[in-house]
N, C-alpha and C positions, 0 to 999 in steps of 0.2 A: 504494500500500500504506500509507502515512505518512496519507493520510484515511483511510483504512479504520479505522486504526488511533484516528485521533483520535475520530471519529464514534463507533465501540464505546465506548471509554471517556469520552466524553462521553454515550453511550446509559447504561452501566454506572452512573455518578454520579448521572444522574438516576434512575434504576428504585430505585437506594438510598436517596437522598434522600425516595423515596416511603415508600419501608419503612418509611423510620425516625420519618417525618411521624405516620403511623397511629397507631403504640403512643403518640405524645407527644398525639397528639390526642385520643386514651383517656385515657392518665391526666391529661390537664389536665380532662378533662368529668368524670369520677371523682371529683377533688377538688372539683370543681366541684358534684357532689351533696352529698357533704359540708358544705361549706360553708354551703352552703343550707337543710340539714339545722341546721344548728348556728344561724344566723341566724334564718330562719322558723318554724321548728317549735320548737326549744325555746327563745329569746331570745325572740322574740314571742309563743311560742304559738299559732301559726298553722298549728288539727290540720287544713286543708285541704292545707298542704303533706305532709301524710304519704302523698295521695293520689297525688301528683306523684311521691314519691321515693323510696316503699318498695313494694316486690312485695308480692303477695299473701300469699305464704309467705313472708314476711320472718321469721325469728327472731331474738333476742337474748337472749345467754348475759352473766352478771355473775358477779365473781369466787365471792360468798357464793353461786351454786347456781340463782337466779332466775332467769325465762326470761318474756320477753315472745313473743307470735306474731302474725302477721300485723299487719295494718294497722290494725285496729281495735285492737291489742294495746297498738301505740305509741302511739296515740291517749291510751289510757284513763290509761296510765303520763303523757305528757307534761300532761292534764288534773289529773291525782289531784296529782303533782309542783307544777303551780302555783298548786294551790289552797291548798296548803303554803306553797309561795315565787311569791306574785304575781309578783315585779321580778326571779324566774331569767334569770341572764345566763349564755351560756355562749362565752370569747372563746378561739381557735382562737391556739395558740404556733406549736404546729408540726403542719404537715402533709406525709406524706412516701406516696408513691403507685407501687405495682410490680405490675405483672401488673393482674390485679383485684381488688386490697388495695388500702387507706388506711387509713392510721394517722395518728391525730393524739393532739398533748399540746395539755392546754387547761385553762382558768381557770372555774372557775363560781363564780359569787356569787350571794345572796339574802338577803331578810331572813324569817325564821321567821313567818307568819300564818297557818296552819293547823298541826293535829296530823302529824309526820310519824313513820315507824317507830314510831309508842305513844308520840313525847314533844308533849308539850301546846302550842300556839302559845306561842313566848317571847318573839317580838319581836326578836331576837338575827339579826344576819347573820354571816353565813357566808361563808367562802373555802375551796374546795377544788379541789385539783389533779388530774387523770383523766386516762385514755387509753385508745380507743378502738380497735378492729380493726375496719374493715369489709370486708365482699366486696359489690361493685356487681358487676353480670351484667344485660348489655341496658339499661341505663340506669337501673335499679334498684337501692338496698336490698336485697340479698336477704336477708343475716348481719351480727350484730356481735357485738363479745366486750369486754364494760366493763369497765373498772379504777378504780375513783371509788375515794379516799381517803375510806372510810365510816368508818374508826378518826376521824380530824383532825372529819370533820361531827361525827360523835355526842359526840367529846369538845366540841366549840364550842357545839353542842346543850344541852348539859349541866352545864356549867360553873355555880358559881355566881355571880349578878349580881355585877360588876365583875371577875371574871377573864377576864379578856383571853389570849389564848393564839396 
């Protein structure tokens, strides 16, 4: 009875240990899109990886009401974006990952060489702070919900030459 007993509970520990393997091996692959998202796609500019990482019906909600769609959506947004700021960096603080959510807090830099929002190329870089909601489903992008410090850009944007902020 005393093996019975140890076998169950050693059967029990592993069937859990499986369990519990799965969901960590989701959300490590989860952040794992993310990150790659942040790195290739918009650090590089590299709109082949949107093909990799985002669904088809991918949308994205921003605080001010805009909404990207699909694949081509991001595309056009990460294009138009670094024609603006050639050298967009975007480096990844925190990244924290449940169920099929990721959220990260993160750093983007650039320096102004095209017209963005209606203000004229200034040469001027930029620091702003953001944070992102994603839902991954099947290995994909499906949703995101942006929070970019658009108040801190447009004021950096705008300032006049030598105000530092």
């Amino acid at each position: 009875m005393k093996r019975f007993l140890v076998v169950c509970n050693i059967f029990i520990a592993a069937s859990l240990a499986g369990c519990s393997a799965q969901p960590n091996q989701t959300l490590s692959r989860n952040k794992a899109i993310i990150l790659k998202s942040e790195e290739e796609l918009w650090s590089k500019g590299s709109l082949a990886a949107a093909d990799e990482l985002y669904a088809p019906n991918f949308i994205c909600h921003f605080i001010a009401g805009t909404e990207w769609k699909g694949i081509q959506g991001i595309k056009d947004e990460v294009a138009a974006h670094r024609t603006a700021f050639p050298d967009w960096n975007e480096k990844v603080d925190d990244i924290i990952a449940e169920g099929d959510r990721v959220v990260i807090r993160f750093t983007s830099s650039g320096t102004q060489r095209g017209e963005f929002a209606g203000v004229a190329a200034s040469g001027k870089r930029v620091i702003i702070h953001e944070t992102a909601i994603y839902k991954v489903a099947d290995g994909k992008i499906v949703e995101q919900w942006g929070f970019p410090d658009s108040q801190s850009l447009m004021q950096q944007l705008t300032a006049p030459a030598g105000d530092d902020h």
